[in-house]
C-alpha positions in Angstrom: -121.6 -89.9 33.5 -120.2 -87.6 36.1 -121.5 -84.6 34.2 -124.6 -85.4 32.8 -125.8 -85.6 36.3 -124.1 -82.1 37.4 -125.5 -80.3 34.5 -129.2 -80.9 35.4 -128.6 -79.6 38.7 -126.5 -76.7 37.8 -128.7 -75.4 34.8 -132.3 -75.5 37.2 -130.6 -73.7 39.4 -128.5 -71.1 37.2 -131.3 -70.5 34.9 -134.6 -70.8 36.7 -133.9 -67.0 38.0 -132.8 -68.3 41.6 -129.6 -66.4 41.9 -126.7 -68.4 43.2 -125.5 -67.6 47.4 -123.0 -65.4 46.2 -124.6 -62.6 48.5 -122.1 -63.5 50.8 -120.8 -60.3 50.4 -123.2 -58.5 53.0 -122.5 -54.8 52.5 -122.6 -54.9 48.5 -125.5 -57.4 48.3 -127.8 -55.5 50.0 -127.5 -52.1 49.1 -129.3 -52.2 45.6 -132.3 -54.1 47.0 -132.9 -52.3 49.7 -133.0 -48.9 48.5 -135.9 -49.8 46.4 -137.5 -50.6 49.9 -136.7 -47.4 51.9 -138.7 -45.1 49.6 -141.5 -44.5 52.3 -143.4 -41.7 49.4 -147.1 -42.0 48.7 -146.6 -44.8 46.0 -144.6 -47.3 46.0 -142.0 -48.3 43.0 -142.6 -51.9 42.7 -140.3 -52.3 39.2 -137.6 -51.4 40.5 -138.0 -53.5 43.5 -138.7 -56.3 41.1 -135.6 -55.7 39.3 -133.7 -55.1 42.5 -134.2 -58.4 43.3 -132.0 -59.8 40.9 -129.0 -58.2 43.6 -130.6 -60.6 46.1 -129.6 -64.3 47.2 -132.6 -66.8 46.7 -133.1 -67.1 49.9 -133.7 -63.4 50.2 -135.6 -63.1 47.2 -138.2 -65.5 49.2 -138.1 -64.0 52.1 -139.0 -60.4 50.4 -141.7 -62.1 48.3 -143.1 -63.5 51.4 -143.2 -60.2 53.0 -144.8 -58.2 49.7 -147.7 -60.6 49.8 -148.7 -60.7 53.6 -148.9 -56.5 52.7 -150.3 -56.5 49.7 -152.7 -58.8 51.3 -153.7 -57.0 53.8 -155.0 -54.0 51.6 -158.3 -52.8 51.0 -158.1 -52.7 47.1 -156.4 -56.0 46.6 -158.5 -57.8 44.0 -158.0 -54.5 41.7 -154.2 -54.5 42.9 -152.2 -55.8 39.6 -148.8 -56.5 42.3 -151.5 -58.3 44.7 -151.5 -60.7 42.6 -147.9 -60.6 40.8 -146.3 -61.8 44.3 -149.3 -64.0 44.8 -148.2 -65.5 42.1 -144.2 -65.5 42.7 -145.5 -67.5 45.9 -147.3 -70.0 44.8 -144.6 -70.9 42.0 -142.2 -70.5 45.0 -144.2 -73.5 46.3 -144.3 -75.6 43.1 -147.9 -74.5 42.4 -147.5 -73.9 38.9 -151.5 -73.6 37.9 -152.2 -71.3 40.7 -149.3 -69.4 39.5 -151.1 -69.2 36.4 -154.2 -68.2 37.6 -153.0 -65.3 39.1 -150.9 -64.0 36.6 -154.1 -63.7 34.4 -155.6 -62.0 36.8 -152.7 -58.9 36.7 -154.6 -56.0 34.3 -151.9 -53.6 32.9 -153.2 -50.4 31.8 -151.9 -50.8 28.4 -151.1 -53.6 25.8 -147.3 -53.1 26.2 -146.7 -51.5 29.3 -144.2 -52.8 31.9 -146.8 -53.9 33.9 -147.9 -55.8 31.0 -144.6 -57.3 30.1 -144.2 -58.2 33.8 -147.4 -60.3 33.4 -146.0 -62.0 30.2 -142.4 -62.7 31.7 -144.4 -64.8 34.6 -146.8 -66.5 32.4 -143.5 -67.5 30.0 -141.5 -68.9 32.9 -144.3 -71.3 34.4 -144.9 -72.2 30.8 -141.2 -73.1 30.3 -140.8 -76.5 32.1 -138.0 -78.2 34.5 -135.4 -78.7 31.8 -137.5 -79.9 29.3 -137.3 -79.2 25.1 -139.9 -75.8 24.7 -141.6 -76.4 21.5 -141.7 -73.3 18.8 -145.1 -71.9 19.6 -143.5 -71.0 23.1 -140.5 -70.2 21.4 -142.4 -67.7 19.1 -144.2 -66.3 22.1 -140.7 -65.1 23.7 -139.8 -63.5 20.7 -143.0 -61.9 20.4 -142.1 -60.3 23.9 -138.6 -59.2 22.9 -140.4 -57.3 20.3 -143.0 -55.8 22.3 -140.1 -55.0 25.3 -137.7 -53.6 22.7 -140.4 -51.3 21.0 -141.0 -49.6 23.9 -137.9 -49.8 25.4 -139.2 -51.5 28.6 -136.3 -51.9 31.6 -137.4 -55.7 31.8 -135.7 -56.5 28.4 -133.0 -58.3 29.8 -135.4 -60.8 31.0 -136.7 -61.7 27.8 -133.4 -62.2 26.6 -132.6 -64.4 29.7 -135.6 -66.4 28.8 -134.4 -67.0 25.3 -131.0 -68.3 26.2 -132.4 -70.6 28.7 -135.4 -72.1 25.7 -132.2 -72.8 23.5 -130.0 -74.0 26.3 -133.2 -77.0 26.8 -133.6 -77.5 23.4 -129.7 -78.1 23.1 -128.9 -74.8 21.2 -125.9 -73.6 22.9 -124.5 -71.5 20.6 -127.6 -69.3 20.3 -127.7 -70.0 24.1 -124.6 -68.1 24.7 -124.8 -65.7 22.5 -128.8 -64.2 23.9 -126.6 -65.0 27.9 -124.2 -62.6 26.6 -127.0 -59.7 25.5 -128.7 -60.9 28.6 -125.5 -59.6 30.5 -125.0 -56.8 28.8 -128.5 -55.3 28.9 -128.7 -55.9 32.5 -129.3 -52.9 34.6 -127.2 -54.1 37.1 -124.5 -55.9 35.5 -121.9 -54.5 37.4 -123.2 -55.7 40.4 -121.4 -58.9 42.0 -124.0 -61.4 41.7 -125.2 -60.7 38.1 -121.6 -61.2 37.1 -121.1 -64.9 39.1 -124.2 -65.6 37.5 -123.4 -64.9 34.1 -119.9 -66.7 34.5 -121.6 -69.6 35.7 -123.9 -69.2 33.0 -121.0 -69.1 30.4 -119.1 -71.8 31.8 -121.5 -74.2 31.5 -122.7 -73.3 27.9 -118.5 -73.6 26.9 -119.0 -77.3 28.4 -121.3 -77.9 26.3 -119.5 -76.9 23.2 -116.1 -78.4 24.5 -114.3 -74.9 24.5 -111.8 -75.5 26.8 -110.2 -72.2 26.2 -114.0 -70.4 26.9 -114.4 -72.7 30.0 -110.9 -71.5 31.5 -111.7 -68.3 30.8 -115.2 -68.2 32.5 -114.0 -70.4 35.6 -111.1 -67.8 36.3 -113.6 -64.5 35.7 -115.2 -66.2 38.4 -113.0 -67.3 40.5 -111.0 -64.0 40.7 -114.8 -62.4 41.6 -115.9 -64.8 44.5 -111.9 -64.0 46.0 -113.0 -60.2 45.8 -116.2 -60.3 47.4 -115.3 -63.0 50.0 -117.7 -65.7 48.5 -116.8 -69.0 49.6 -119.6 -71.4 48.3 -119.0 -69.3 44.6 -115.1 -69.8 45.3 -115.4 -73.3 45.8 -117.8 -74.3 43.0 -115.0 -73.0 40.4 -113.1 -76.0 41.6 -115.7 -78.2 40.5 -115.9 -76.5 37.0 -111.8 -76.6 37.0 -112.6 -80.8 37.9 -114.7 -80.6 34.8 -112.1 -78.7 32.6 -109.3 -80.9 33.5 -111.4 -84.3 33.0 -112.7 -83.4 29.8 -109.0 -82.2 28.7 -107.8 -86.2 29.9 -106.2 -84.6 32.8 -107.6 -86.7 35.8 -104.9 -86.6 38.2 -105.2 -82.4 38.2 -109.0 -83.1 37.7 -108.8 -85.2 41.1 -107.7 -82.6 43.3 -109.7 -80.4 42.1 -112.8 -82.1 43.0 -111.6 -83.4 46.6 -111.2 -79.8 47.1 -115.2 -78.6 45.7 -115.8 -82.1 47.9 -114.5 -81.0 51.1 -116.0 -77.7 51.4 -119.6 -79.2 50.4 -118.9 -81.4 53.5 -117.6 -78.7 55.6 -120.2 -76.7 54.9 -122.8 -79.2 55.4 -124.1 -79.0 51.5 -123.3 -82.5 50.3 -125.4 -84.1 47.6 -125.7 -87.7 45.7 -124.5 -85.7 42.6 -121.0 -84.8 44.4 -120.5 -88.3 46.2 -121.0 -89.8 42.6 -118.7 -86.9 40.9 -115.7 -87.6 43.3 -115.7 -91.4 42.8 -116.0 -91.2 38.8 -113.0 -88.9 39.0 -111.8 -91.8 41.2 -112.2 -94.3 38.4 -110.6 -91.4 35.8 -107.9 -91.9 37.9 -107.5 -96.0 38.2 -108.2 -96.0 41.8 -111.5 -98.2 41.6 -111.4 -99.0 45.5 -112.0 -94.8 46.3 -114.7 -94.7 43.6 -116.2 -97.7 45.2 -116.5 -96.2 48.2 -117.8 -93.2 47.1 -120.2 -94.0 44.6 -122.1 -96.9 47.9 -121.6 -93.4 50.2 -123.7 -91.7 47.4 -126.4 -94.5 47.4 -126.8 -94.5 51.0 -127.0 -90.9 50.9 -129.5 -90.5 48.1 -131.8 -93.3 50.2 -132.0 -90.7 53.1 -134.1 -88.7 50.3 -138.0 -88.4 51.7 -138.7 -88.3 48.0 -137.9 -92.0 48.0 -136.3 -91.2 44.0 -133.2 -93.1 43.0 -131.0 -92.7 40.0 -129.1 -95.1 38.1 -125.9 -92.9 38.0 -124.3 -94.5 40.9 -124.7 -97.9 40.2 -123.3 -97.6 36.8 -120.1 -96.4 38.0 -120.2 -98.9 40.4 -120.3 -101.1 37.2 -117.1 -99.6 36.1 -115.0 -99.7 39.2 -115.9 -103.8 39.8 -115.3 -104.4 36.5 -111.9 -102.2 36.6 -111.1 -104.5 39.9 -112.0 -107.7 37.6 -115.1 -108.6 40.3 -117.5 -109.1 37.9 -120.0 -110.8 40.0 -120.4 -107.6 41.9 -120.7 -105.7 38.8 -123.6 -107.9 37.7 -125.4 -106.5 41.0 -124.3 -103.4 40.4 -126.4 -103.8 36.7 -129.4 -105.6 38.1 -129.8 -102.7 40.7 -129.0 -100.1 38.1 -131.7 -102.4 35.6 -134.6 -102.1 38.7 -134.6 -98.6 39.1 -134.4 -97.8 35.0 -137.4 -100.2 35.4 -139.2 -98.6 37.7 -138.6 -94.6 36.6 -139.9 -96.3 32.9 -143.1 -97.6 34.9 -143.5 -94.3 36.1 -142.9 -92.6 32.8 -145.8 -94.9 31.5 -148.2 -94.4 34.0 -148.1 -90.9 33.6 -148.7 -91.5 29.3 -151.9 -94.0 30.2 -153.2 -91.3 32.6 -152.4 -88.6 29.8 -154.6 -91.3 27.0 -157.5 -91.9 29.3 -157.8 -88.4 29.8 -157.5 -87.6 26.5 -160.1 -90.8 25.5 -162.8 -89.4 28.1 -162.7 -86.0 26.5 -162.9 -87.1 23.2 -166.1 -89.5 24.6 -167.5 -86.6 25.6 -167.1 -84.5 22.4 -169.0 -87.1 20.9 -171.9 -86.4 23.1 -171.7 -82.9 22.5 -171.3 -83.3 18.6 -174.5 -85.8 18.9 -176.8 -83.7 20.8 -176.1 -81.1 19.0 -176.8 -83.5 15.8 -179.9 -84.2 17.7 -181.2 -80.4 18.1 -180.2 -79.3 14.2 -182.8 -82.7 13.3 -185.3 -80.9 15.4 -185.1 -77.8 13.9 -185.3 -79.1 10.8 -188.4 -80.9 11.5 -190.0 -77.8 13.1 -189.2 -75.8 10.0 -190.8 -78.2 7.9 -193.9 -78.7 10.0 -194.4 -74.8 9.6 -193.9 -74.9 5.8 -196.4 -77.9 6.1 -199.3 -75.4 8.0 -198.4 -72.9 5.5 -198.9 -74.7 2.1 -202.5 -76.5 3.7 -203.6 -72.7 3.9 -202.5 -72.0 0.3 -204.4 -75.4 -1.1 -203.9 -74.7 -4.6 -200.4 -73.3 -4.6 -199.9 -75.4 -1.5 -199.9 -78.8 -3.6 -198.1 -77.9 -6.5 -195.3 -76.4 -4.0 -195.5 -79.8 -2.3 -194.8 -81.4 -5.2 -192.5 -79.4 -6.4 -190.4 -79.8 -3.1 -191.0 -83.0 -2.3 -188.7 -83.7 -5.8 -186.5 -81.2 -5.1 -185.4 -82.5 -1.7 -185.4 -86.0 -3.1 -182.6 -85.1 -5.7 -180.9 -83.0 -3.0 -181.0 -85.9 -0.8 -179.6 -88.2 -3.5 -176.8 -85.5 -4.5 -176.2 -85.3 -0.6 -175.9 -88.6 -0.4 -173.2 -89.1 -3.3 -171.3 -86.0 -1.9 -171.3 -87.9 1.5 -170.3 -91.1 -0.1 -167.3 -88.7 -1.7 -166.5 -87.3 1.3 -166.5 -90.5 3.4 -164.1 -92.1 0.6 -161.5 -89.4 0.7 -161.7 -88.9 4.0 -160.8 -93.0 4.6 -158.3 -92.3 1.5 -156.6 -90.0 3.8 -156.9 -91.8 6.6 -155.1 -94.5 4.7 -152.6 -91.8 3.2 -151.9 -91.1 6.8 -151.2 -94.4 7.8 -147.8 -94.1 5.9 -146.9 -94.1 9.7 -147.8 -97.6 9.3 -147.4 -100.4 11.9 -144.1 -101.2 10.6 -143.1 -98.0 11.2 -144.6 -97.6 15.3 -142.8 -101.5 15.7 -139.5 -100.0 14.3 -139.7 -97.1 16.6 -140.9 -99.2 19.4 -138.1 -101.3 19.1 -135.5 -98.8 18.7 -137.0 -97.4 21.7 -136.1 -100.6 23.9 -133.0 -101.1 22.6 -132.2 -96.9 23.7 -133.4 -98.2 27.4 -131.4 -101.3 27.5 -128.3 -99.6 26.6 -128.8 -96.9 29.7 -129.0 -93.9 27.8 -132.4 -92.8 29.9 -132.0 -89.1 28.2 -132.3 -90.3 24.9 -134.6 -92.5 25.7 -137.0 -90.2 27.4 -136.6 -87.5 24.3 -137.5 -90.5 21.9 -140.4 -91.3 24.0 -141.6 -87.3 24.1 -141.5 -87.4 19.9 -143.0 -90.5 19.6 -146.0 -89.6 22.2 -146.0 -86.5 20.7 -146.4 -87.5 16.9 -149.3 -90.3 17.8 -151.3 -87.3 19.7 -150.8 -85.0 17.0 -152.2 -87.7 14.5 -154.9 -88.6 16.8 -156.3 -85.0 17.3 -155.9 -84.0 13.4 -158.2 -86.5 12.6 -161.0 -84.7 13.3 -159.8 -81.7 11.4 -160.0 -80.4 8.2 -157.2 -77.3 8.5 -154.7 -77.1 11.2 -152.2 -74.5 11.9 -148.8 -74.5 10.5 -147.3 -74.3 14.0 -149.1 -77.5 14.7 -148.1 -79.0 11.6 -144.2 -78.0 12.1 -144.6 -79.6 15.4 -146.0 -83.2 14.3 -143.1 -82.8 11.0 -140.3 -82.6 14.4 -141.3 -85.2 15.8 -141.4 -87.5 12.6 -138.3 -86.5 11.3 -136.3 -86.3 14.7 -137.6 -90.4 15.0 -136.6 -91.0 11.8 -133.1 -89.5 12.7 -133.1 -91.5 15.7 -133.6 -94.6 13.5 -131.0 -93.6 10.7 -128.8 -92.1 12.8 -126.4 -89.7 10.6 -127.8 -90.6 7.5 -129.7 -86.7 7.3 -129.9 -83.3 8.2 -133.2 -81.6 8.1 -134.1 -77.5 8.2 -137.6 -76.3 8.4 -138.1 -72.0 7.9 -140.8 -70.7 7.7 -141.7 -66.9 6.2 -141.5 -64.6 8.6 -144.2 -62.7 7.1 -146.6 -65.8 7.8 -148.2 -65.9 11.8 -147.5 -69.9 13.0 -150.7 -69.7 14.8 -153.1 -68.2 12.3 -152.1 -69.5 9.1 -154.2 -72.2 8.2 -153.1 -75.8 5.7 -154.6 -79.4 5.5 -153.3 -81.9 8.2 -150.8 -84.6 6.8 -150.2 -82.5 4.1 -146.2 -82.7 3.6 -145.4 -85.5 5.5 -146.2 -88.5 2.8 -143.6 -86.1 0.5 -140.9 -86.3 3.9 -141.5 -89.9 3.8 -140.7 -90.7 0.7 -137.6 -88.5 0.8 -136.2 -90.4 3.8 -137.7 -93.8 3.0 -136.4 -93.9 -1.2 -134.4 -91.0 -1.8 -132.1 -91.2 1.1 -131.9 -94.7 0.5 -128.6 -96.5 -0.4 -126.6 -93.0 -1.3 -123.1 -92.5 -0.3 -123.1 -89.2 1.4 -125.2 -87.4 3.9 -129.1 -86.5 3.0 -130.3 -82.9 3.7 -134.4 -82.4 3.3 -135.2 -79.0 3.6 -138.9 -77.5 4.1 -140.1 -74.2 3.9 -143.0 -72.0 4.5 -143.2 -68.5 2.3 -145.6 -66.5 0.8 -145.8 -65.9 -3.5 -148.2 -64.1 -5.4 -150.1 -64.1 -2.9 -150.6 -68.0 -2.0 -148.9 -70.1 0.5 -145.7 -72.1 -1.2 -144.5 -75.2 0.5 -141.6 -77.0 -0.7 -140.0 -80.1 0.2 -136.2 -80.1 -1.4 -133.8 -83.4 -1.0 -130.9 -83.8 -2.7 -131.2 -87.9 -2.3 -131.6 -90.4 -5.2 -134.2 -88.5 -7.3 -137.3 -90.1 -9.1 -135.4 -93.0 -11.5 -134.8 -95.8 -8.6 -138.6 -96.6 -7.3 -139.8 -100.0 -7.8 -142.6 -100.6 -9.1 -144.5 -100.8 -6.1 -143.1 -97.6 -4.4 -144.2 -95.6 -7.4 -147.8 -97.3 -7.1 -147.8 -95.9 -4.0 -146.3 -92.6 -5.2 -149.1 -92.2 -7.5 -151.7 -93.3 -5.1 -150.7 -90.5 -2.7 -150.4 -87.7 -5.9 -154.0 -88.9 -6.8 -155.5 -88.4 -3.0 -153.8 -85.2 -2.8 -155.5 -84.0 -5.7 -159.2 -85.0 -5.0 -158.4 -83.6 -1.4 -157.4 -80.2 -3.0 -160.7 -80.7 -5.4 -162.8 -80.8 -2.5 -160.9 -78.2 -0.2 -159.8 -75.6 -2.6 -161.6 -76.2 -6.2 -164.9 -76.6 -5.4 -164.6 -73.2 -3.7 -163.4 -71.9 -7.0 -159.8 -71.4 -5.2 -156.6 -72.1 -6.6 -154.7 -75.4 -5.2 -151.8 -77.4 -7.1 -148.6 -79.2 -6.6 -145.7 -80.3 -8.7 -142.7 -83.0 -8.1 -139.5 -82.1 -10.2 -136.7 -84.5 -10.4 -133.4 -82.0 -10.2 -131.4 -84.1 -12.4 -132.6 -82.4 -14.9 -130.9 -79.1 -13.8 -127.6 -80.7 -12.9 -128.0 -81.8 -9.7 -129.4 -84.4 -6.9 -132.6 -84.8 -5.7 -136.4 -84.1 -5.5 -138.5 -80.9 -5.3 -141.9 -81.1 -4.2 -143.9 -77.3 -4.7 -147.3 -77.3 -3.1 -149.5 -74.3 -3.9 -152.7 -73.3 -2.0 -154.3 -70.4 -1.1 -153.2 -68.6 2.5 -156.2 -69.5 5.0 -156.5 -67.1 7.9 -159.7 -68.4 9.9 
């Protein structure tokens, strides 16, 4: 509980580019920033005063941001000045106005496709895309690693910042090996790494990626690096936050006498200093408890809640009066911890009420625009009927001019279009039938399923753990929406599909928790976003290898999907290594069956009746020694 709560507000801070007050240090600070600044010469090097900025405190970075813009604003040539509207748009995400941000990164022109310039405009448009802490899904993912491509082909000086960007998309996605090893090449291909403040930030960095693993040997390591830093360059705010990471070392170690001092000492210079927070009332007084000494942590943690209230924000967390829990119940007053729940109960409450309002704003928005595409798709309807009875009126004049020849055409396509209108109408009656049969196929997320994931949704919020809860909710919303706008598709793209197969899987994980493992790769030689495949394709294959074949075994499922490219055709293949083909029941294999015949008459109308190849095959592995289904689904590789 203690550092749940620090980590959010160490990681926004350390990774969102906004360089930790360790620019104490006023003669070294200042120098590498402002020499970028003195160059007077006809044009002015605005990279390097980019990347200078890096040297700078937060506070200074704002300030010199500020400045650019009222210059750059005053210039003659600003709507054609690409740095015009770079700091424009450093400002307004400054201000929290992400959109506008947006907006004027766009409107940055770089001279070439992968110029700095160019990679400048990317990096900007990458970090407002990134979020405040939360998971960045794989087509964003893909787009940073399209940029360390781009930056590394041309061997751009703002690398480093791609590789910054990385480790801070696998840092919120909970990745923190990858996380600290792309800090690490962040660090190292720094231009400035030597300097001071690009050192505390990278053991800040480093420390709190080594909590996360539980590397207590890492975590000393970091938290001395910088602690033996802020002592040489006389930073006391950087000195005194290493006694908060040495808290967290010794409390995770089951240290919490050591761990005790350690945070009265971070605790004293925040108050000192004038810096105090919620977060480091509520730290001190878990350490408190850690300790047995309920009646400090008391103290502290109703400190913390009176400070929090002076927020103008009006926001509370939970955090304090869950400890609170803890101490009364430590001191055997259980009456007051009951209070301490109901309070801690309101405000889960009320942040869930919030969370929901936000998703039914999110559905009528969505519901209005899908209204509205249904205008559009019947006026359009509307015009193609007109057309056609335009064209035929002209044919009509036509055939009246040519009486002879005119009748016997008449005839002639008056049958015609009957029998086209008949075959029409049996290929509509076709289409309508398979497209309900997948409907129905997709309804494998039946209602049994949404009540079981509703209901292990309300028991993750009863039991406090608002994280999990709040993930769960993201996959659930996610994997309804995703549903919702396939419907109307007949090919979605793969990244799209890998998405919507997340989200199931990571709910059905949720639901058999450590029952699985899942891996999905995908061919490198394949573009997420352009490669084309039916929607709901795989997942009635996933299902049945969670629902059947993971089913009652003794060890630990692994279902493993993957994209590739073979003879020239896409290959997908679901692998399990559960209970294979020979336990369904009767039923289940009806509905097997049901599924293998849809999929079939889906490819038939898809694929086949374009005289293209489409096919699929299940193999029981027992066969070949060993446990498990394989699914192989062959189609060809759509582009557009």
């Amino acid at each position: 509980m203690i550092f749940n709560a620090r980590t959010v507000c160490i990681f926004s801070s350390i990774l969102g580019m906004l360089l930790i007050s360790a620019c104490q240090n006023k003669n070294g600070s200042k120098k590498t920033a402002e020499s970028a600044t003195q160059n007077s010469g006809v044009k002015k090097d605005y990279m390097s005063l980019i990347i200078s900025f890096d040297t700078l405190s937060s506070v200074k970075v704002k300030k010199n941001i500020f400045k650019e813009d009222s210059l750059l604003n005053l210039s003659a040539d600003k709507a054609t000045q690409p740095y015009h509207h770079y700091f424009k748009a450093r400002k307004y995400s400054l201000e929290k106005k992400r959109d506008s941000a947006l907006l004027e990164y766009e409107k940055i022109t770089p001279s070439k496709a992968n110029d700095e310039l160019a990679l400048l405009k990317t990096f900007g448009m990458l970090t407002q895309k990134m979020g405040n802490g939360s998971m960045v899904e794989s087509a964003l993912t893909g787009q940073i690693f399209a940029a360390i491509k781009s930056a590394e082909s041309v061997n751009s000086r703002f690398t480093y910042r791609f590789y910054d960007l990385l480790a801070q998309a696998y840092f919120q996605n909970h990745n923190e090996k990858k996380s600290l090893k792309y800090a690490a090449i962040y660090f190292e291909s720094h231009p400035f790494n030597f300097h001071p403040v690009i050192k505390q930030r990278y053991f800040d960095i480093s420390f709190l990626l080594a909590s996360r693993l539980n590397d207590f040997k890492k975590m000393a390591y970091y938290n001395n690096q910088a602690r033996l830093l802020a002592k040489q360059i006389g930073d006391s705010l950087a000195l005194a936050r290493t006694y908060d990471n040495e808290a967290q070392l010794y409390s995770q170690k089951g240290e919490p006498a050591k761990a005790l001092v350690s945070s009265k000492t971070y605790f004293n210079y925040l108050k000192k200093t004038d810096n105090l927070n919620d977060i480091a009332f509520n730290n001190l007084a878990t350490t408190f408890i850690r300790n047995n000494q309920p009646d400090s942590a008391i103290r502290y943690y109703k400190e913390g809640i009176a400070f929090e209230k002076r927020d103008v924000s009006g926001k509370q967390k939970e955090v304090h009066y869950e400890g609170l829990i803890d101490a009364y119940k430590m001191k055997g007053d259980y009456a007051r911890a009951l209070e301490a729940a109901q309070a801690a109960h309101k405000i889960v409450l009320k942040n869930n009420e919030a969370i929901e309002a936000v998703k039914v704003a999110e559905m009528s928005e969505q519901y209005e625009t899908e209204k509205k595409d249904r205008n559009i798709a019947e006026l359009k309807g509307r015009n193609k009927l007109n057309e056609t009875i335009i064209q035929q009126q002209r044919s009509s004049m036509f055939l009246i001019v040519l009486i002879f020849l005119g009748v016997i055409s008449f005839f002639f396509i008056f049958y015609r279009q009957q029998r086209l209108k008949e075959k029409n109408k049996l290929l509509k009656s076709d289409n309508q039938r398979l497209i309900m049969e997948q409907k129905m196929l997709q309804a494998q997320l039946n209602p049994h399923f949404i009540f079981n994931a509703i209901a292990n949704l309300q028991s993750i919020v009863a039991s406090g753990h608002i994280d999990e809860s709040v993930r769960y909710l993201k996959s659930f919303s996610g994997l309804l929406r995703g549903i919702l706008e396939q419907n109307r598709k007949d090919f979605i793209e793969i990244a799209e599909e890998v998405t919507s197969l997340n989200n199931y899987i990571q709910l059905q994980q949720m639901r058999y928790a450590g029952v699985f493992d899942y891996q999905i790769d995908v061919d490198q030689q394949l573009d997420l976003n352009e490669t084309f495949i039916p929607p709901m394709l795989i997942q009635p294959f996933v299902e049945n290898a969670i629902e059947h074949g993971f089913r009652n075994i003794a060890y630990k499922g692994l279902l493993l999907i993957s994209f590739k490219i073979k003879d020239d055709m896409l290959l997908i293949e679901v692998d399990d290594n559960g209970s294979g083909l020979v336990h369904n029941t009767k039923d289940q294999h009806k509905k097997q069956s049901l599924a293998q015949i849809i999929l079939k008459e889906r490819f038939d109308l898809l694929f086949k009746s374009n005289n293209q190849h489409a096919e699929f095959t299940i193999k029981d592995k027992k066969a070949l020694g060993c446990r498990g289904v394989c699914v192989e689904i062959t189609i060809p590789i759509i582009n557009d």
